[in-house]
C-alpha positions in Angstrom: -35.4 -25.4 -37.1 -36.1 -21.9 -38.7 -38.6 -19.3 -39.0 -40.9 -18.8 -41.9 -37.4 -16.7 -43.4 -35.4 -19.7 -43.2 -33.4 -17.7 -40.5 -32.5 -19.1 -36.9 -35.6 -18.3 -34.0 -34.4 -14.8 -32.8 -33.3 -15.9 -28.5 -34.4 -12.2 -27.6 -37.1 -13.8 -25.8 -35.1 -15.2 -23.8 -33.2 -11.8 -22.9 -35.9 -11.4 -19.9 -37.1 -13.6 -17.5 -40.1 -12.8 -17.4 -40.7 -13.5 -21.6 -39.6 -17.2 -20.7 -42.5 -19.1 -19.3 -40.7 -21.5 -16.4 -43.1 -22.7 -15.0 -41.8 -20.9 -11.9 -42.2 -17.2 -9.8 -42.4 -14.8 -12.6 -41.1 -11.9 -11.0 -42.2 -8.5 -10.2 -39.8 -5.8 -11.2 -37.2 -4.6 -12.2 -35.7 -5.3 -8.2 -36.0 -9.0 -9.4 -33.6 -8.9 -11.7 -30.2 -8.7 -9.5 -31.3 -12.6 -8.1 -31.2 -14.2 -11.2 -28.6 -15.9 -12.8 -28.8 -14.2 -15.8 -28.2 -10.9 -14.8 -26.8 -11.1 -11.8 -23.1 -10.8 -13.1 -24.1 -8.0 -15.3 -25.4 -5.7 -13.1 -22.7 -6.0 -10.6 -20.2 -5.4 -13.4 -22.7 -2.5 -13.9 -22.5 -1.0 -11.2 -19.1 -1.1 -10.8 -18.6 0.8 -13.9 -21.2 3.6 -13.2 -19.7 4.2 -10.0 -15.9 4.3 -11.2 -17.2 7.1 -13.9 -19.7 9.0 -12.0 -22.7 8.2 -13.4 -22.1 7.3 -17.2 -23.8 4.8 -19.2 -21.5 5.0 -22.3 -19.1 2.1 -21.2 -18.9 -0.8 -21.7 -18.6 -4.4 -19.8 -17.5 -7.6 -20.0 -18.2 -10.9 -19.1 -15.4 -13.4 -18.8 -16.5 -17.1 -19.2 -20.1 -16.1 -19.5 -23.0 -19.0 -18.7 -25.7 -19.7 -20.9 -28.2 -17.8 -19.0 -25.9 -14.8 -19.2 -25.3 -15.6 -23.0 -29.3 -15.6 -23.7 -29.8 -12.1 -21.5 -27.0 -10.1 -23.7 -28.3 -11.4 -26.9 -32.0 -10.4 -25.7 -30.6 -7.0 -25.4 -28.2 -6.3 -28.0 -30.8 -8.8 -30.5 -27.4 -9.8 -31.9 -26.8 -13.6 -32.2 -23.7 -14.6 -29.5 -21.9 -17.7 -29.9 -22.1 -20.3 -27.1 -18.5 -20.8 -27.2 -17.7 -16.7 -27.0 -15.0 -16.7 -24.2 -16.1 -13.2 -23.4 -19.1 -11.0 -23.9 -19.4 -7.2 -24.1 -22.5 -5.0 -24.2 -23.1 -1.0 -23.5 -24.6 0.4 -20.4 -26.8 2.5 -22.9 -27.9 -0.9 -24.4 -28.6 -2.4 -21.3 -30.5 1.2 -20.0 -32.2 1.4 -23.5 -33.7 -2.8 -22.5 -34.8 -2.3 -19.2 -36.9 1.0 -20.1 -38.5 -1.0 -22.8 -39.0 -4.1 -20.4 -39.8 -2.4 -17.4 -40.6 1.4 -17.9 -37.3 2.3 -15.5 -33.6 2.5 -16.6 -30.2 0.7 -15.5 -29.5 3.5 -12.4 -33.1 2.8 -10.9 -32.8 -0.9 -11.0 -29.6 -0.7 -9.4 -30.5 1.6 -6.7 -33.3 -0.9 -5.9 -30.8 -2.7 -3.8 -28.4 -0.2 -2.7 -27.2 3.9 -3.0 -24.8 4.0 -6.0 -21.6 5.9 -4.8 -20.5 8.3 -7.3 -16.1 7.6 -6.7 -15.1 10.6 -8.9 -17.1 12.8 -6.3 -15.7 10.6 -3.6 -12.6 11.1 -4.2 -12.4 14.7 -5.0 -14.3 15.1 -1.6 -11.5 13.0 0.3 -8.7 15.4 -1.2 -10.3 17.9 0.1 -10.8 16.3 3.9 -7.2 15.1 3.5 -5.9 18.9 2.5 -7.8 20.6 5.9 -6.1 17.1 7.9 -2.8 18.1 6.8 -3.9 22.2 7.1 -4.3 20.7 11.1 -1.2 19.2 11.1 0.8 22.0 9.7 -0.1 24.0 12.8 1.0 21.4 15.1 3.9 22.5 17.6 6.7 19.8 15.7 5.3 20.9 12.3 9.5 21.9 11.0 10.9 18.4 12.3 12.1 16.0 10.0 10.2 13.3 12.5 7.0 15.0 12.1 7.4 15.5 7.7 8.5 11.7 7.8 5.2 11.0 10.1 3.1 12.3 8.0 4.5 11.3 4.5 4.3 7.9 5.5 0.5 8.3 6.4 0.0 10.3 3.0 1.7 7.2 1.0 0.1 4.1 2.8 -3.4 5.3 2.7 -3.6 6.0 6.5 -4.7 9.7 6.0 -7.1 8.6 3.5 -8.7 5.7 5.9 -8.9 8.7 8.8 -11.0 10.9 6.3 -13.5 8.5 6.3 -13.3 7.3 9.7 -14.4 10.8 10.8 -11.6 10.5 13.5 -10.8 13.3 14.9 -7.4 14.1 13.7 -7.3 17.4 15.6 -6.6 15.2 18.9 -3.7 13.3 17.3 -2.2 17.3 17.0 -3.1 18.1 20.3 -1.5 15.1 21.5 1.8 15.4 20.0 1.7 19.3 20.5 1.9 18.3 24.4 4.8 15.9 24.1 7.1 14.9 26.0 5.2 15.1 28.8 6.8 15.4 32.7 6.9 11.9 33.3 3.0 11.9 33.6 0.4 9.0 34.0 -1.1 8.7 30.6 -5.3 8.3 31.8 -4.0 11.8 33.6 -2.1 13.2 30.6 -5.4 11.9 28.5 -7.6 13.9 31.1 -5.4 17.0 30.7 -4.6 17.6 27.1 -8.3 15.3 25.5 -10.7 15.7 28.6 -11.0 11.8 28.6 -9.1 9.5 30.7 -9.6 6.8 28.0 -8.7 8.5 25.1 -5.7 6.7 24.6 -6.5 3.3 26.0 -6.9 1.9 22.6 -8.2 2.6 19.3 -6.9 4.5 15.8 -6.3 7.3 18.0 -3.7 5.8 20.2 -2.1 4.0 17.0 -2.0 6.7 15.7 0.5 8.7 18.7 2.4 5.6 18.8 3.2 5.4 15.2 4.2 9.1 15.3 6.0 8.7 18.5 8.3 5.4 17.0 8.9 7.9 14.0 10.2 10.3 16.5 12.5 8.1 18.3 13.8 6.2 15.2 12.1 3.3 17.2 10.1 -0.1 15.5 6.7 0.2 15.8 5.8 -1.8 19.3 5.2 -5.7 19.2 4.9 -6.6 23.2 3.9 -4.9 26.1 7.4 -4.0 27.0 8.2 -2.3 24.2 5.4 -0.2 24.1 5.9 1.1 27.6 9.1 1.8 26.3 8.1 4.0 23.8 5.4 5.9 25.9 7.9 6.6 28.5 10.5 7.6 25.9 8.5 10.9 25.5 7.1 11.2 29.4 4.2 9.3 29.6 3.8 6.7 32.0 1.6 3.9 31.3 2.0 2.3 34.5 3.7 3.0 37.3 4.5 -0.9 38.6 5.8 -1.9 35.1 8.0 1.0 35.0 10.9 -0.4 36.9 14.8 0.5 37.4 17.3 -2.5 38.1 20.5 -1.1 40.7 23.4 -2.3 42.3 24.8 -0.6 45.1 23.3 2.7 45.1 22.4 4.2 48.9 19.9 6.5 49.1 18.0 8.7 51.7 14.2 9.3 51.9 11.6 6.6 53.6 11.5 2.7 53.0 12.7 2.9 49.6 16.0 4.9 50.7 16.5 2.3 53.3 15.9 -0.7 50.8 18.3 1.0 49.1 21.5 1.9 51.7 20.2 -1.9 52.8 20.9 -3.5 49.3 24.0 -1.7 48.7 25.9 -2.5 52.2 25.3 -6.3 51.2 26.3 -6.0 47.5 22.9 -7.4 46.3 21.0 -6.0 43.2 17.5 -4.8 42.8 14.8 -4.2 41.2 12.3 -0.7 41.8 9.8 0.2 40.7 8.3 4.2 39.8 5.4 3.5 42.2 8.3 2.9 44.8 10.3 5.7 44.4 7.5 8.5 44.4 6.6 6.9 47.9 8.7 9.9 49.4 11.3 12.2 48.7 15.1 10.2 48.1 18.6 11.2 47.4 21.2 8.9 46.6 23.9 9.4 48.8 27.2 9.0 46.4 29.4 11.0 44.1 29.6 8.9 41.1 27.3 6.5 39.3 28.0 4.2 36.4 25.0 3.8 33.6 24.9 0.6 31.5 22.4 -0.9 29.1 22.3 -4.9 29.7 21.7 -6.8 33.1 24.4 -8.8 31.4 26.8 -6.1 33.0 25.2 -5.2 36.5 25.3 -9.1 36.7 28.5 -9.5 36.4 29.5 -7.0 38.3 27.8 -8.2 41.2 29.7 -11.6 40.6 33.2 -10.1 40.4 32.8 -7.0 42.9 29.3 -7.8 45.3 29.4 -4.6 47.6 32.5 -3.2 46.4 30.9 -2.2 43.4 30.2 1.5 42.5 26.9 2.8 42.2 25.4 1.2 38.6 22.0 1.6 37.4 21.0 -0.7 34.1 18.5 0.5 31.7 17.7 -2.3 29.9 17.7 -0.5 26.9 15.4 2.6 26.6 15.5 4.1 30.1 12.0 3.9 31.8 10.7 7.0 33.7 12.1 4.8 36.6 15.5 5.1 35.7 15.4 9.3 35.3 12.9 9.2 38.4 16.1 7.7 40.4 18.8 9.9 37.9 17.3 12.6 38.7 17.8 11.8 42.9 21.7 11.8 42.5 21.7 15.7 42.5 24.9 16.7 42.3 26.5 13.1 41.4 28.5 12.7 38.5 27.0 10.3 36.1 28.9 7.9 33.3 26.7 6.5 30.7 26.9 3.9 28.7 25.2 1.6 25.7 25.7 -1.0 22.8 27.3 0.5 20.0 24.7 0.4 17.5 23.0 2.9 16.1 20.0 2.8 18.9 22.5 2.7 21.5 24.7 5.5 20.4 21.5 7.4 20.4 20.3 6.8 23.3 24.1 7.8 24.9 23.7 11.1 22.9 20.1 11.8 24.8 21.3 11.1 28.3 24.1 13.7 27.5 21.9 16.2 26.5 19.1 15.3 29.5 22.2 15.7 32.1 24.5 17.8 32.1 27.7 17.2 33.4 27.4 13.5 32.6 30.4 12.3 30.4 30.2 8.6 28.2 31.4 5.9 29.9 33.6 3.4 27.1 31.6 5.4 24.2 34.7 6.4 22.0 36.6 5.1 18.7 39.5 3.5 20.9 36.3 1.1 22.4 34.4 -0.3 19.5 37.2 -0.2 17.2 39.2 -3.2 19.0 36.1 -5.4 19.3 34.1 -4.3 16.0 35.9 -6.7 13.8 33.2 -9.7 13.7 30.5 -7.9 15.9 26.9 -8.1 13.9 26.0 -6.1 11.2 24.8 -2.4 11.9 21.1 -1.8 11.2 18.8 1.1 11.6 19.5 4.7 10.8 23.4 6.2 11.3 23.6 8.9 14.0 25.9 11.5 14.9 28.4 10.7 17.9 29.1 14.8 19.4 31.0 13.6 21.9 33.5 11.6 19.6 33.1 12.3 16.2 35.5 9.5 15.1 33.2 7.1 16.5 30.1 7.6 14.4 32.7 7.2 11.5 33.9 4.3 12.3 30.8 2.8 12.7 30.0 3.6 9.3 32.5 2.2 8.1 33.0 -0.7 9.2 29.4 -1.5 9.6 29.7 -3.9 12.9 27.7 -3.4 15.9 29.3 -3.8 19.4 27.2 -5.1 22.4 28.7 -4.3 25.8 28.8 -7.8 26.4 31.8 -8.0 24.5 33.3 -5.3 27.1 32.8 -7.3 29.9 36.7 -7.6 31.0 37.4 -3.7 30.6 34.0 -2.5 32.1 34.2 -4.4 35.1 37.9 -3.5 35.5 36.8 0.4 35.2 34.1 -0.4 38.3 36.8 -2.2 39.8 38.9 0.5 39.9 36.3 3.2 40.7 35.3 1.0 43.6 38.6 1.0 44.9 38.7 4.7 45.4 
């Protein structure tokens, strides 16, 4: 069929809706437009594209796998013949403007704001640099602002989009500074330490803000972000916060003490070579003092356990950590004034850390098993060494040959010389 030219019917009529009689809802306005078929594609690809550029209607979009509907609406505005089988169809914004004006007395922005703001990106974006610059202006203030912790911190929220996702939050980022600035606290309840430092006892029950501390406070320790309960106490009480007082707990054997019940649970426990378990509520019940010269540190129950098989009340003194120490554990440490104190941990990179910390925290306390001449006998098929490689101060050789032969020791594999060493101390 053809025109009085002999030429194809133009199918410009069919560009529109509401130039094809349907028997149907003719609609309105321009608002119509985004519900049908036709041009619903179009206008979201649209919009897309003016909000990537800012504004500009001198691009151009596509259609991938267009329908016939969408096929009859770009040749009604371009008045160029498309072929059902195109794969792909392309038409300027300016066209598509340049229609609707001539259609509907309004151009492409107006229909599209009909339905919803356009966001200008470009503007966006410049506007989040910006916020993100006065973020990191906070942060540079902060009181651990020349640590390598704190530049790793913050580089990793730079290059994962955190810092970006806080800009447009609105959270306070301010409060994550203040936070840090007050860490590590004295072995403080955290709704108190919240109270003290954010005026709100809630502030770090949950929410970005709390992530937040806790993701800066695992960079700090060279710790794995949290996965249990457990772990995350850990973590809190690794820089002095407590987040409760009955989970923090410290697991003895034989280790007498003065001051109220707890001292006498204590003196009780040790005379009858039984372990036990106490908790930080427990020991701030009243002043104690353990009552003995010497105590032995280990990391696994693996150890106190066995020495309570082998030795029972002959043991000396031995306090197990379980891995990080809880506020516990340096709650009771901090009760053997004037005791000397031998530490021990796994020798992995974690462990070796955590032996360095507990020399530092007390003076006077020496490594208990820690050198060269202990791993080196039992490092030959121990697991592989993960995490990040540490110095070893008190035995220099140690950290080397770690390195280098890349095996991890657990103090499991010490069992026969530890428990000989408590044997002997118990003797004296």
């Amino acid at each position: 069929m053809t025109d009085g030219r002999g030429e194809p019917p133009s199918d410009r009529s069919a560009a529109h809706p509401s130039l094809v009689p349907t028997g149907r809802h003719r609609p309105d306005g321009p608002a119509d437009l985004v519900d049908q078929p036709g041009w619903r594609r179009l206008l979201a690809a649209a919009r897309r594209s003016i909000e990537r550029t800012g504004g500009r209607l001198d691009t151009t979009v596509t259609l991938s796998t267009p329908t016939d509907g969408e096929r009859l609406v770009i040749i009604g505005i371009t008045g160029t013949h498309r072929s059902a089988a195109a794969a792909r169809l392309s038409v300027r914004l300016s066209e598509v403007d340049e229609h609707l004006r001539a259609a509907h007395g309004v151009g492409l922005i107006e229909v599209l704001t009909t339905t919803a703001p356009l966001r200008n990106r470009p503007s966006d974006l410049k506007r989040e640099a910006v916020a993100r610059d006065a973020v990191l202006a906070v942060a540079k203030d902060g009181r651990h602002a020349n640590t390598a912790w704190y530049a790793e911190w913050l580089d990793g929220l730079r290059r994962d989009g955190t810092l970006t996702r806080v800009v447009r939050t609105g959270l306070p980022f301010e409060d994550v500074i203040r936070v840090l600035d007050a860490l590590p606290a004295a072995d403080e309840p955290i709704p108190v330490f919240a109270d003290r430092v954010l005026e709100d006892t809630k502030a770090l029950t949950d929410g970005p803000l709390r992530g937040l501390v806790l993701r800066a406070v695992a960079t700090w320790q060279q710790a794995a972000l949290p996965v249990d309960g457990e772990r995350e106490r850990a973590l809190w009480e690794s820089v002095g916060l407590v987040p409760d007082d009955l989970a923090s707990q410290v697991l003895v054997l034989n280790v007498p003490a003065t001051g109220g019940l707890v001292g006498r649970w204590l003196t009780e426990a040790a005379q009858a070579g039984l372990p036990m378990r106490v908790t930080l509520h427990q020991l701030r019940l009243a002043p104690l003092a353990l009552t003995c010269g010497e105590v032995y540190v280990c990391e696994n129950p693996a150890v106190l356990r066995a020495a309570t098989t082998a030795l029972g009340a002959k043991a000396p003194p031995l306090i197990c950590t379980e891995g990080v120490p809880s506020v516990a554990v340096h709650t009771l440490l901090r009760a053997a004034r004037g005791a000397g104190i031998r530490w021990r941990n796994d020798f992995d990179w974690a462990g070796v850390r955590l032996t360095a910390a507990a020399l530092q925290r007390y003076p006077g306390a020496v490594p208990w098993r820690m050198a060269a001449a202990d791993y080196l006998p039992a490092a030959g098929t121990g697991t592989a060494l993960l995490g990040t490689p540490t110095q070893t101060p008190w035995d220099e050789s140690l950290g080397e040959a770690m390195r280098r032969t890349g095996r991890a020791v657990m103090e499991e594999r010490l069992l026969d010389r530890l428990i000989a060493d408590l044997r002997a101390a118990g003797a004296r």
